[in-house]
C-alpha positions as CSV (number, residue, x, y, z in Angstrom):
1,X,-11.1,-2.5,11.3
2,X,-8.0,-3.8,12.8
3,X,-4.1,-4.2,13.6
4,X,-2.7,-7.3,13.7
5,X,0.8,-7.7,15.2
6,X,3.2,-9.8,14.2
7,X,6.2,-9.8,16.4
8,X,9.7,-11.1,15.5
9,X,13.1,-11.3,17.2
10,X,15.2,-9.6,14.8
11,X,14.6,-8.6,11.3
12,X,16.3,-11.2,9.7
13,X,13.3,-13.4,10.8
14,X,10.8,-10.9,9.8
15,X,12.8,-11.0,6.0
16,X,12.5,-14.8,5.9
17,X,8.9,-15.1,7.6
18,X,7.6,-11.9,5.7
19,X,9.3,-13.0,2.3
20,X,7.5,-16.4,2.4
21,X,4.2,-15.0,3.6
22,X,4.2,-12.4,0.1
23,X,5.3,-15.4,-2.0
24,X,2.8,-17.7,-0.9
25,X,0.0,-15.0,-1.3
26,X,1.2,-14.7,-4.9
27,X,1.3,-18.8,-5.5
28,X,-2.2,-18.7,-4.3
29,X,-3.4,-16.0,-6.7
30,X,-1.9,-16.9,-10.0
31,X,-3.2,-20.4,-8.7
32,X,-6.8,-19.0,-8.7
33,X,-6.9,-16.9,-11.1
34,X,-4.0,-16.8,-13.1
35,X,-2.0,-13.6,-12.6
36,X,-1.2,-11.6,-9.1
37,X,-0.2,-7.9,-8.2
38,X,1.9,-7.1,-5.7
39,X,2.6,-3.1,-4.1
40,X,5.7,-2.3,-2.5
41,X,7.5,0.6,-0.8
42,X,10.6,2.5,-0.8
43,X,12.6,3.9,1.7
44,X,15.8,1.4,3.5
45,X,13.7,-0.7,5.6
46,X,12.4,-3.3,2.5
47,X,15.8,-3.5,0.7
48,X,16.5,-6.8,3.1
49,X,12.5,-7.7,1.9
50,X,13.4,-7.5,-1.5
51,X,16.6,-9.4,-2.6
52,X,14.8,-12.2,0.0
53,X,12.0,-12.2,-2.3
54,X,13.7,-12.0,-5.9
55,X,14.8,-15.5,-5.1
56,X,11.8,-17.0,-4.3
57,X,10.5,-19.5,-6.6
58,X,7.3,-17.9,-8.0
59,X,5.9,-17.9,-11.6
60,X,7.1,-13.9,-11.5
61,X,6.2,-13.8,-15.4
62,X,2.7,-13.6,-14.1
63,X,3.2,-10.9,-11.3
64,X,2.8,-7.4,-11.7
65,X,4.6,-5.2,-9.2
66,X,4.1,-1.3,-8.4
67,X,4.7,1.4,-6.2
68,X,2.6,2.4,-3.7
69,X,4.1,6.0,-4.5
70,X,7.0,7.5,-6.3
71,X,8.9,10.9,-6.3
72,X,8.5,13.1,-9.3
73,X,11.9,12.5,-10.3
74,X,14.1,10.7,-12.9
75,X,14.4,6.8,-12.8
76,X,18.2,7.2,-12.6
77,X,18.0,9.7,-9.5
78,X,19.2,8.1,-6.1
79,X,15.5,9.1,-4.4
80,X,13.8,7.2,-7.3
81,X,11.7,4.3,-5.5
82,X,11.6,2.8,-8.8
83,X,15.6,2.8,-9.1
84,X,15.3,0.7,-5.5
85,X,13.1,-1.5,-6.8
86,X,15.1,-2.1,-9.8
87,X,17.9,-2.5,-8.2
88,X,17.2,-4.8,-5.2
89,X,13.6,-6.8,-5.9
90,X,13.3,-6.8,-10.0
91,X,17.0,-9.6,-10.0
92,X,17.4,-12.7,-10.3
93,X,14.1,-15.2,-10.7
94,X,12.0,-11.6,-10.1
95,X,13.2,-10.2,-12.9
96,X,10.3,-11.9,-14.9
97,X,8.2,-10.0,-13.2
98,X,6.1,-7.4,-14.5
99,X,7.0,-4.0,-13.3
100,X,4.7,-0.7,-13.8
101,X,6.8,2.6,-13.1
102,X,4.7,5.5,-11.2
103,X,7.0,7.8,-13.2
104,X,6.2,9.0,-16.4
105,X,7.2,11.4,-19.3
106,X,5.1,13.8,-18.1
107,X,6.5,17.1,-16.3
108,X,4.2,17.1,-13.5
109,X,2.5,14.2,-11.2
110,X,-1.0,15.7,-12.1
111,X,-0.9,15.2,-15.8
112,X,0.2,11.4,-15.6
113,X,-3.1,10.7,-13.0
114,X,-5.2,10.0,-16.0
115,X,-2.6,7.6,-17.9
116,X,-1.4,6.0,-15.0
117,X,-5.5,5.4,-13.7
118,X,-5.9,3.6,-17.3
119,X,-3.1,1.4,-17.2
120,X,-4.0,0.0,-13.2
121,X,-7.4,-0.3,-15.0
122,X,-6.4,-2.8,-17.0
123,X,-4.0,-4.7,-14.3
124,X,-7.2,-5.0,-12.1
125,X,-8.5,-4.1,-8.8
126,X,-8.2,-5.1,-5.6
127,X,-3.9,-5.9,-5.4
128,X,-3.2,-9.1,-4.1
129,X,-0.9,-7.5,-1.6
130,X,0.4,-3.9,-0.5
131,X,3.3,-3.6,1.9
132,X,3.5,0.1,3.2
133,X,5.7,1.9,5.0
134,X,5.2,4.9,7.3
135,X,7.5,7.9,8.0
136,X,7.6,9.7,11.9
137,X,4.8,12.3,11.0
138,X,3.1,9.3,9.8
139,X,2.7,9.1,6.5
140,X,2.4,6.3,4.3
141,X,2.7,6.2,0.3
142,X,2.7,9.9,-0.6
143,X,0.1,10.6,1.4
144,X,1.3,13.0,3.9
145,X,-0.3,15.2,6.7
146,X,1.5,18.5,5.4
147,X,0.1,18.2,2.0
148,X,-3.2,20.5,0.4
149,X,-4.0,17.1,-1.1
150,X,-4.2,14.8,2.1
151,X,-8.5,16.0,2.5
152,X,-8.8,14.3,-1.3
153,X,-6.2,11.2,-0.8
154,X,-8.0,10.5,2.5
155,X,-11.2,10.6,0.7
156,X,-12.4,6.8,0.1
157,X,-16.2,8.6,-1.4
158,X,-14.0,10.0,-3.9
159,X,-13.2,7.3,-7.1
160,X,-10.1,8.7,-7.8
161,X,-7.0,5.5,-7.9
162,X,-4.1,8.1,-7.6
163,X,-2.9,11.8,-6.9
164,X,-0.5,14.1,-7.1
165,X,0.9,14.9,-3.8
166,X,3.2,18.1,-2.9
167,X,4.8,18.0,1.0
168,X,5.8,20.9,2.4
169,X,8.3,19.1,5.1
170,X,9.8,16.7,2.3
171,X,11.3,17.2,-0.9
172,X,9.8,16.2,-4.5
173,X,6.1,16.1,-5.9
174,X,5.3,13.0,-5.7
175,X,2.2,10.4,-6.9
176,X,0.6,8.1,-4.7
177,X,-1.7,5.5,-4.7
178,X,-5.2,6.7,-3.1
179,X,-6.4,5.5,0.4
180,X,-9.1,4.1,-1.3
181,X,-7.2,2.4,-3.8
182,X,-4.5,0.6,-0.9
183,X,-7.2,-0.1,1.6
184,X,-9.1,-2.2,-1.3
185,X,-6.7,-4.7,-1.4
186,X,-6.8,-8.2,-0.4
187,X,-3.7,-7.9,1.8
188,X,-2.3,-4.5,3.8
189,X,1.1,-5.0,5.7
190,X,3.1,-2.4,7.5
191,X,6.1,-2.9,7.2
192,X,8.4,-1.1,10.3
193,X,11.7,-1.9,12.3
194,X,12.7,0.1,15.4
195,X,11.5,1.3,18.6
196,X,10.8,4.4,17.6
197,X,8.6,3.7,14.5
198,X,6.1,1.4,16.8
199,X,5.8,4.2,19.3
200,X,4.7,6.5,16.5
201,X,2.6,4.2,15.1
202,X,1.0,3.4,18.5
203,X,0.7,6.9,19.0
204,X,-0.9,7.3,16.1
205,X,-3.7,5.4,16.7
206,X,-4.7,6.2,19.8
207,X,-3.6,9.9,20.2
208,X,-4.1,11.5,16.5
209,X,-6.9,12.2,14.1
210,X,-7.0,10.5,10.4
211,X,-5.3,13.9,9.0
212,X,-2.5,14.0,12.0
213,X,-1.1,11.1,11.0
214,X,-2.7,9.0,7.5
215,X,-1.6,5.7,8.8
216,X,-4.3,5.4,11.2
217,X,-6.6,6.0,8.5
218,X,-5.3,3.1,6.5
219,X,-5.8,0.9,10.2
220,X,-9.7,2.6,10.5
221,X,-10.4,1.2,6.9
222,X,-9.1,-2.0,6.7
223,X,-7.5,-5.0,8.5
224,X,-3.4,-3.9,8.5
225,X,-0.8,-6.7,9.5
226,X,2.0,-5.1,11.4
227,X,5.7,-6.8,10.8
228,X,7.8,-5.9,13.4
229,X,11.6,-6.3,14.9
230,X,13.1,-4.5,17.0
């Protein structure tokens, strides 16, 4: 598999190239077959992404947006992903949109694996797009290189959609969507800014093992688009 790069000058023209790239793969799939899914990240980088999307003109009543991963924690809490996404992509014509939470009732990640598997069961796979994120040791999603779970979320023999994922070097349980389960989709983007970011990622791939860093094992499965700016 592959990394494609996609260069910009600043990242106000990766926010109106990007933002038009996601919307027109989501025209295209509710024009084929009715409906779309779209996979998004936390973190500071897609906030920009996200109110330049909300405004988009897209038939967002038949869009289903998730997380890629989520921190065990409430909804209201500031390191809620959900909260970001609520606050900054689910307003003004995305607010039809349909949003699944990762979160759920359930005191730990593990015990909402089954419910949440069932629900993306019925929304259908593969997504129509997932943009991902990485972190310096990186990580993308919940799927971290400290983590006893990173063998199993790495896994693309094993069936399972999601896990429950416990860092050591960040805070939170979290629940993240499988390797297997982002690599499937129709369209993978990285989403980075920064020097620093590209030199991990670079390093990444040419220096590190699939366990070192898990975003190279997202680029060994499956064609991932880099957007970049400085």
């Amino acid at each position: 598999m592959s990394l494609k790069i996609t260069t910009f000058s600043s990242a106000n023209e990766l926010v109106t190239v990007f933002s038009q790239r996601i919307a027109d793969i989501l025209k295209q799939a509710i024009s084929e077959k009715g409906k779309a899914s779209l996979v998004v990240s936390g973190g500071s980088t897609p906030v920009p992404l996200f109110k330049a999307l909300s405004v988009r003109a897209i038939d967002w009543s038949k869009v289903t947006i998730t997380l890629a991963d989520e921190r065990w924690v409430a909804s209201t809490d500031a390191a809620s992903n959900e909260k970001l996404v609520r606050q900054n992509l689910l307003q003004d014509k995305a607010a039809a949109a349909n949003f699944i939470p990762l979160k759920t009732a359930h005191n730990n990640a593990e015990d909402a694996v089954e419910q949440l598997t069932a629900t993306f069961m019925k929304v259908g796979l593969p997504f129509d797009a997932v943009i991902l994120g990485m972190g310096e040791d990186g990580h993308t999603a919940s799927l971290f290189p400290c983590s006893a779970q990173i063998e199993a979320g790495l896994d693309v023999n094993l069936p399972a959609m999601l896990i429950a994922t416990q860092p050591t070097t960040a805070p939170h349980q979290r629940i993240s969507f499988t390797l297997r389960a982002l690599v499937s989709s129709a369209n993978v983007f990285l989403h980075l800014t920064g020097q620093k970011k590209r030199d991990v990622l670079y390093h990444a791939l040419e220096h590190s093992s699939d366990l070192e860093k898990p975003i190279k094992a997202v680029c060994d499965k499956t064609t991932v688009e880099l957007m970049w700016a400085p």
